[in-house]
C-alpha positions in Angstrom: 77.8 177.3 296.4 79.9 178.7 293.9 79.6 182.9 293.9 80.6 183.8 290.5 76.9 183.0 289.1 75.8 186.0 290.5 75.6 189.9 289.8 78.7 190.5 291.7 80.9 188.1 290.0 84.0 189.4 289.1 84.7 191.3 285.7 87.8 188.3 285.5 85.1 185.6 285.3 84.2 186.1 282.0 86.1 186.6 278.9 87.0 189.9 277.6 87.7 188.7 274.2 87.3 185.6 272.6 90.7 184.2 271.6 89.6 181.6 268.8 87.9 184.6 266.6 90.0 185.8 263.9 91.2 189.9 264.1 90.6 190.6 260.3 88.5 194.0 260.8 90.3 197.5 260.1 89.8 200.4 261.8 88.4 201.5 258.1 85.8 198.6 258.2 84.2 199.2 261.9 84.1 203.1 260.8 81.9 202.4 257.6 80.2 199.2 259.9 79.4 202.3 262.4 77.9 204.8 260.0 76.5 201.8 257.7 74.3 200.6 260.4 72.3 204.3 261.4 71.7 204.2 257.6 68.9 201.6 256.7 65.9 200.8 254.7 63.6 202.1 257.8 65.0 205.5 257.4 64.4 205.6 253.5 61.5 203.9 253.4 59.4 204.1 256.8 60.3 207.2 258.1 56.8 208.1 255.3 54.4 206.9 258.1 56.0 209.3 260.6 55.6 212.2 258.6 52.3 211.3 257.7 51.5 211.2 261.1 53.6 213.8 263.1 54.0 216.4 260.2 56.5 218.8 260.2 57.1 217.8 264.2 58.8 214.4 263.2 62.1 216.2 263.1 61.4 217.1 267.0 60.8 212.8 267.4 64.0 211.9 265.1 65.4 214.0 267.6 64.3 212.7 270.9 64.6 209.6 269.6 68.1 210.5 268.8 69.3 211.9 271.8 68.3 208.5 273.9 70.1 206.7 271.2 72.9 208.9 271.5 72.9 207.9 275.4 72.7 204.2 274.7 75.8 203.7 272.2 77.6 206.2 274.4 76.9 203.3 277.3 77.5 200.6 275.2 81.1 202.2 274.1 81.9 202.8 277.9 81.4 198.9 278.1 82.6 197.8 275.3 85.8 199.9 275.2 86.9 198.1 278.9 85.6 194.6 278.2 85.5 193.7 274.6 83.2 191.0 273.0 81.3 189.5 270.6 78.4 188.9 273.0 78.6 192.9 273.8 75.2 193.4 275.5 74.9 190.6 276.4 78.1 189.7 278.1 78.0 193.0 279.7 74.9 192.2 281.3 75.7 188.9 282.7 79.1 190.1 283.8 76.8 193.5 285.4 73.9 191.3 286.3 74.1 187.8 286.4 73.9 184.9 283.8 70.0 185.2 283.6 70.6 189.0 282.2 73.1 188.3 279.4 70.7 184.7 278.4 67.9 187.3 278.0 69.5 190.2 276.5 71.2 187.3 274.3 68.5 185.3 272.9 66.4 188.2 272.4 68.6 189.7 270.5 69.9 186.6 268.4 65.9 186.0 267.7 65.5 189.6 266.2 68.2 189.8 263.9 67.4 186.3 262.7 64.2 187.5 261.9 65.3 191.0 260.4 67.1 188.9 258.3 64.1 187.1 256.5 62.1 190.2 256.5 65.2 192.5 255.0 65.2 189.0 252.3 61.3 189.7 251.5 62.2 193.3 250.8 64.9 192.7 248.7 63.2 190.3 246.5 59.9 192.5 246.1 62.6 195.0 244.6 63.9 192.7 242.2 61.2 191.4 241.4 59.3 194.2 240.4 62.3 194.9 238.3 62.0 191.4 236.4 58.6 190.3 236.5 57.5 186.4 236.5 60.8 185.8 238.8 59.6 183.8 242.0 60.4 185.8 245.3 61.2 183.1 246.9 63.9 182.0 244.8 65.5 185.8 245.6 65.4 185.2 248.8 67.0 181.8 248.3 69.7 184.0 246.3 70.5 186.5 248.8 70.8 184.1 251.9 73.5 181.6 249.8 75.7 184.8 249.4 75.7 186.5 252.4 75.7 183.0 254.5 78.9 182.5 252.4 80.7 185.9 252.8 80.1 185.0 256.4 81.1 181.7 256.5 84.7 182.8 255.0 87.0 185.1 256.9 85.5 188.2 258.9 87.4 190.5 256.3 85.0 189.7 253.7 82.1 190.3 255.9 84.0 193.8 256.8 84.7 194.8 253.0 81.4 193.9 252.1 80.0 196.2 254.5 83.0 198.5 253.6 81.4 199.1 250.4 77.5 198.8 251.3 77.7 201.8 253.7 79.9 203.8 251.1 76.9 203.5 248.5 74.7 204.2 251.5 76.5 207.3 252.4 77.2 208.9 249.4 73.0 208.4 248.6 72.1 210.2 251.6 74.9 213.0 251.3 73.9 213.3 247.7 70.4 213.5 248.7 71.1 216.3 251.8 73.4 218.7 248.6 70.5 218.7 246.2 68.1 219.0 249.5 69.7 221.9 250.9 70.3 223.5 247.9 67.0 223.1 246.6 65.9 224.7 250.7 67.9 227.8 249.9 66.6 227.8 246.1 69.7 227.6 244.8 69.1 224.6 242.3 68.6 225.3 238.8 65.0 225.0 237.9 63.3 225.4 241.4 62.1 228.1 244.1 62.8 227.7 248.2 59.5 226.4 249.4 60.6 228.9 252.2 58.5 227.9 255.8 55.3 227.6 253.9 55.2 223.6 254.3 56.5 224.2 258.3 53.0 226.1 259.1 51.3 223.1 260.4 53.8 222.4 262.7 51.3 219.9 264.6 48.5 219.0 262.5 47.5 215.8 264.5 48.8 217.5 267.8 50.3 215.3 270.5 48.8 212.1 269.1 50.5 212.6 265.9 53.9 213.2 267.6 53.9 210.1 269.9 53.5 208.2 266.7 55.9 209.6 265.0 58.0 209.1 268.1 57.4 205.5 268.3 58.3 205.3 264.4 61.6 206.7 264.7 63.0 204.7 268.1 63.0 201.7 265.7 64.5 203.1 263.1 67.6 203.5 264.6 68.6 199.8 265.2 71.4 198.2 263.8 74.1 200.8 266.1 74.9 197.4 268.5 76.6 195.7 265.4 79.3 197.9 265.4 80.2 196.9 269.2 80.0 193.5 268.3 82.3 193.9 265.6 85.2 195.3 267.4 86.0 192.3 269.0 87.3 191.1 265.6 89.4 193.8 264.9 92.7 195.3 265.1 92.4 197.2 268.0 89.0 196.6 269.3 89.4 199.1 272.3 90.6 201.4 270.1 88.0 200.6 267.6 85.1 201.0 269.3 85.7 204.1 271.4 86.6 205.8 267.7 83.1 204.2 266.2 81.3 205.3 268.9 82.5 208.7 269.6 82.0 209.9 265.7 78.2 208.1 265.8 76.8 211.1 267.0 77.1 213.9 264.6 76.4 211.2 262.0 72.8 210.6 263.4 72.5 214.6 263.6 72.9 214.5 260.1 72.0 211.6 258.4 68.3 211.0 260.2 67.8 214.7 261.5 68.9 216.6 258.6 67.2 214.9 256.3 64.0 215.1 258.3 64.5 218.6 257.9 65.1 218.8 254.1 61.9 216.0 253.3 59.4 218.2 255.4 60.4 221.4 254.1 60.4 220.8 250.4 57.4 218.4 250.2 53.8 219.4 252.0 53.8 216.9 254.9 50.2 215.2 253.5 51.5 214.7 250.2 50.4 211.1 249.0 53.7 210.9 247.7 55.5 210.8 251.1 53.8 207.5 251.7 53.1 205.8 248.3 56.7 206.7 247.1 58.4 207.2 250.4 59.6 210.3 251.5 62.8 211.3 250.1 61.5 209.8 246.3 58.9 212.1 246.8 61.3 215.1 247.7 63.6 214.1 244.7 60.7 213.9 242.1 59.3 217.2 243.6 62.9 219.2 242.8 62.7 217.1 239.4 65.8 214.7 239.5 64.8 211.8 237.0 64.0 208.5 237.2 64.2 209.4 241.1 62.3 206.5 242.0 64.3 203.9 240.3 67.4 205.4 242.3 66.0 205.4 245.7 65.0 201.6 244.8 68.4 201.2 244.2 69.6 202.6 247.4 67.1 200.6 249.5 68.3 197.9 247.3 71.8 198.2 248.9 70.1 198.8 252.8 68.6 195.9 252.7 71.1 194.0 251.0 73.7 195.7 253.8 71.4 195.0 256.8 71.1 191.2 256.1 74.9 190.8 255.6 75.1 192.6 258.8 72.5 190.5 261.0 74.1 187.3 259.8 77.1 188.5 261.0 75.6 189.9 264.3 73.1 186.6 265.1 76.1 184.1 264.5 78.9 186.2 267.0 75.7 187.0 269.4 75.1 183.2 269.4 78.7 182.3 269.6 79.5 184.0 272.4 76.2 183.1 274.6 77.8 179.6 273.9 80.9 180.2 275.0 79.6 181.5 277.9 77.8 177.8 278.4 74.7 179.5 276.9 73.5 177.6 274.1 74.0 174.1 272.3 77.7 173.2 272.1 77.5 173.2 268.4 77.6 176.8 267.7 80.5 177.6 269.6 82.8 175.1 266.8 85.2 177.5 265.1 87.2 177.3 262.0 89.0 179.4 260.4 88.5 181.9 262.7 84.4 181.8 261.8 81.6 180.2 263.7 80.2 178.3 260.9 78.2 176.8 262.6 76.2 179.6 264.3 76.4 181.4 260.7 74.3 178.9 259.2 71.8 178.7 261.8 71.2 182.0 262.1 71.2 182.1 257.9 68.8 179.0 258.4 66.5 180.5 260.9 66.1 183.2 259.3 65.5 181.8 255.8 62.9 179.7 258.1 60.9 183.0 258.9 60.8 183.4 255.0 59.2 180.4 254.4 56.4 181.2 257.4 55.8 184.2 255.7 54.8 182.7 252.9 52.9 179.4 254.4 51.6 181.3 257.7 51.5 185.1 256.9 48.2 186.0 259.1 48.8 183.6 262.5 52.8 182.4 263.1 54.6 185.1 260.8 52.6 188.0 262.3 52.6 186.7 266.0 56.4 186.1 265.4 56.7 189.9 264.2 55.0 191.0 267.2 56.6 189.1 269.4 60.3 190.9 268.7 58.4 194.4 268.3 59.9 196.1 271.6 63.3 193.3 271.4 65.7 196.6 271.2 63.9 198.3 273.9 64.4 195.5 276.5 68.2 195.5 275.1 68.6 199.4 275.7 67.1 198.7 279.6 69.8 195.8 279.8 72.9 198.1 278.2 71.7 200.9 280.8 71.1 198.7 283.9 74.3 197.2 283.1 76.8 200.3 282.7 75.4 201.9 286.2 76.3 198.2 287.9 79.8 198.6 285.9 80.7 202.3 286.2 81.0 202.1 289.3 82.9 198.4 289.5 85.5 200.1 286.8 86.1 203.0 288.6 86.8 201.0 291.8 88.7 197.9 290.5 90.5 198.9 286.6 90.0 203.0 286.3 92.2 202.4 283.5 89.7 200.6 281.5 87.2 203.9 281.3 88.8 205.2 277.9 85.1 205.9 276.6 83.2 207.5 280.0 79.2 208.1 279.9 78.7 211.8 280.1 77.3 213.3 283.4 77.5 209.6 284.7 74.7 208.4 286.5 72.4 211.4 285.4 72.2 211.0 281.8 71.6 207.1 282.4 68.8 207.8 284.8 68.1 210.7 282.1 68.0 207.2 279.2 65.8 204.7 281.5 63.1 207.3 282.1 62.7 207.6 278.5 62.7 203.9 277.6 60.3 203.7 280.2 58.4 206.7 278.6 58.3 204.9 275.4 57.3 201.4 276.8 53.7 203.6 278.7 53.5 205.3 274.9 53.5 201.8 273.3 51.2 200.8 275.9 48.6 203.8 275.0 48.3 202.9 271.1 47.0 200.1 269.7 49.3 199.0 267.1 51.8 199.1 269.4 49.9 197.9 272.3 50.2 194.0 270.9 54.1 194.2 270.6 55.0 195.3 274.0 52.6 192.3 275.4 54.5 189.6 272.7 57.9 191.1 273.2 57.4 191.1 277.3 55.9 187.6 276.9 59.5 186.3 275.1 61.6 188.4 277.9 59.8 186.8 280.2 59.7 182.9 279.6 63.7 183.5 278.3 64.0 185.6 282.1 62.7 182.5 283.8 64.7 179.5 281.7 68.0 181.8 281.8 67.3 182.2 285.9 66.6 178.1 286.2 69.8 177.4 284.1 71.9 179.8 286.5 70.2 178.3 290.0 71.1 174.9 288.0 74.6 176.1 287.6 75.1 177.6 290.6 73.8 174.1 292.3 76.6 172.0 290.6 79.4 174.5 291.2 
């Protein structure tokens, strides 16, 4: 029986970076593909339920929730920087784990972005919509699919400038937002008074309860960060790359999700209706009296959504490539032209344009068991990316010490430190009710994807 099947096979048993992808990524494109992806429609838009819920405190949950997602890219870079793929997580954990692991983190993971894809479509088109009324959503959605299926069925550098330019509108909305923000917070704008720490007196107003929601609310808005290490395999320099994205991640979250936490909670009284009618930072812009603030943030969310969905193509069809070029998946995805996957872009375009279509025909029974089902999806990832780099640190440091240009810090404590609080989160889900029913469907799919990965690799293992 063949041993490279299992957890110890060796780090030369895989590929470290698929030759037949093209290398049309700059530096310039993973940066902006980096700091595009901690910048989405969650943080604009559904960051409102957290502060209706947590108060003022949802600025200690962006936080927490920062500082284990801070830990997780900071394991993924380690990774990523000394083996360098499209399959990222995924081929980290089979090459940490065994083929089972990287199946599961795989499909998972292909599964959720397909299906962030059709919901980020359905956003979209409500926005448009509303802006021209009598326009079938549908037909929106329809829209948006055929263009982003074709940037990504042309060369990678299309994908990367159109991401280029995505995140630059994203960016300069939120810096924009944090100037007027902060000057309004030391009453400095023209027109308006600082608010002071009167709206930070009811620091807790649903105590403990109220802070584990918002806690739960903020974990998932920080997905999209794993693109970025999927992406450096089609670049320039992808060691290089990735170590640069990862390492100038941090400050950005600090900023960009914390900050303006900060700035929302301290201008506008936490139980505004605003915050969650309008969203939160439409309601801080209306309150300091920008104009026609709520047709900007649309606008901006506009642009997220648009931006994620480019970006989840993109991510599903090199996710799905690489599972099959690790004798993962059908045959057919791993066909490359051009430099592309073609064919994995248009089935992950296809699926999800497929989860459009339920949402329409089956929105209370297949849709909504479907959302459930990839609820807790980036939790199971984070286990796999953390159970994976203790396996490899210490592999790396025995066999290619060279490889270690991005090292976890205060290696294995701060990954011990991570996987207490993804398990921490996963007995939080556990406790709530709305959250309850995703855990159960998302550990339902891990587990019947655990089992067929496990039979294919006993299968595998038999024929070697």
């Amino acid at each position: 029986m063949s041993r490279t099947t299992t957890a110890e096979a060796p780090a030369e048993s895989l590929p470290q970076a698929e030759p037949s992808l093209s290398h049309g990524l700059k530096q310039r494109h993973l940066s902006m593909i980096a700091l595009g992806g901690v910048i989405g429609a969650g943080l604009f838009v559904g960051s409102g339920a957290g502060i209706a819920a947590a108060g003022p405190s949802i600025v200690v949950a962006y936080a927490l929730s920062g500082l284990l997602v801070m830990l997780v890219m900071r394991m993924l870079g380690e990774m990523s920087a000394a083996y360098p793929s499209s399959g990222s997580f995924s081929a980290h954990a089979e090459r940490a784990i065994g083929p089972w692991a990287g199946f599961t983190a795989g499909w998972s993971f292909w599964v959720l972005l397909c299906t962030a894809v059709g919901l980020e479509g359905i956003g979209a088109a409500k926005i448009v919509s509303g802006w021209l009324p009598g326009t079938p959503e549908w037909a929106w959605v329809a829209l948006f699919m055929l263009v982003f299926c074709g940037t990504n069925l042309a060369a990678v550098k299309n994908f990367g400038e159109f991401e280029f330019w995505f995140a630059a509108l994203k960016v300069g909305a939120i810096t924009l937002f944090l100037v007027l923000g902060g000057l309004a917070v030391a009453g400095a704008l023209p027109g308006t008074d600082s608010p002071g720490a009167s709206n930070l007196t009811d620091f807790l107003p649903h105590g403990s309860e109220g802070l584990v929601i918002g806690l739960l609310a903020s974990v998932f808005a920080y997905g999209g960060l794993e693109t970025v290490t999927i992406a450096a395999a089609e670049s320039e320099n992808p060691v290089k790359g990735v170590a640069h994205a990862v390492r100038t991640a941090m400050w950005r979250i600090a900023l960009f999700y914390i900050g303006s936490m900060a700035v929302v909670v301290t201008l506008v009284p936490w139980d505004s209706p605003a915050v969650t009618e309008k969203g939160p930072y439409v309601a801080a812009l209306d309150h300091i009296g920008i104009p026609g603030a709520g047709q900007l943030m649309n606008v901006v969310v506009l642009v997220a959504l648009l931006s994620a969905m480019n970006a989840n193509i993109y991510g599903a069809s090199r996710i799905g490539y690489s599972l099959v070029q690790r004798g993962q998946g059908p045959k057919a995805l791993g066909r490359v032209s051009g430099g592309v996957p073609r064919i994995a872009v248009l089935a992950s375009s296809v699926f999800g344009f497929g989860c459009v279509v339920l949402s329409y025909w089956r929105p209370d029974d297949v849709f909504s068991w479907l959302l459930n089902m990839i609820g807790a999806v980036i939790l199971v990832v984070w286990i796999f990316i953390a159970v994976s780099q203790l396996r490899l640190r210490r592999r790396l440091e025995r066999e290619a010490p060279e490889r270690l240009t991005v090292r976890m810090w205060a290696f294995p404590v701060l990954t011990w430190v991570a996987l207490a609080g993804m398990a921490a989160i996963f007995v939080l889900m556990a406790r709530e009710p709305d959250t309850r029913v995703q855990l159960y469907s998302t550990g339902a799919m891990t587990l019947v994807l655990a089992a067929i990965g496990y039979a294919w690799q006993r299968r595998r293992a038999v024929k070697s």
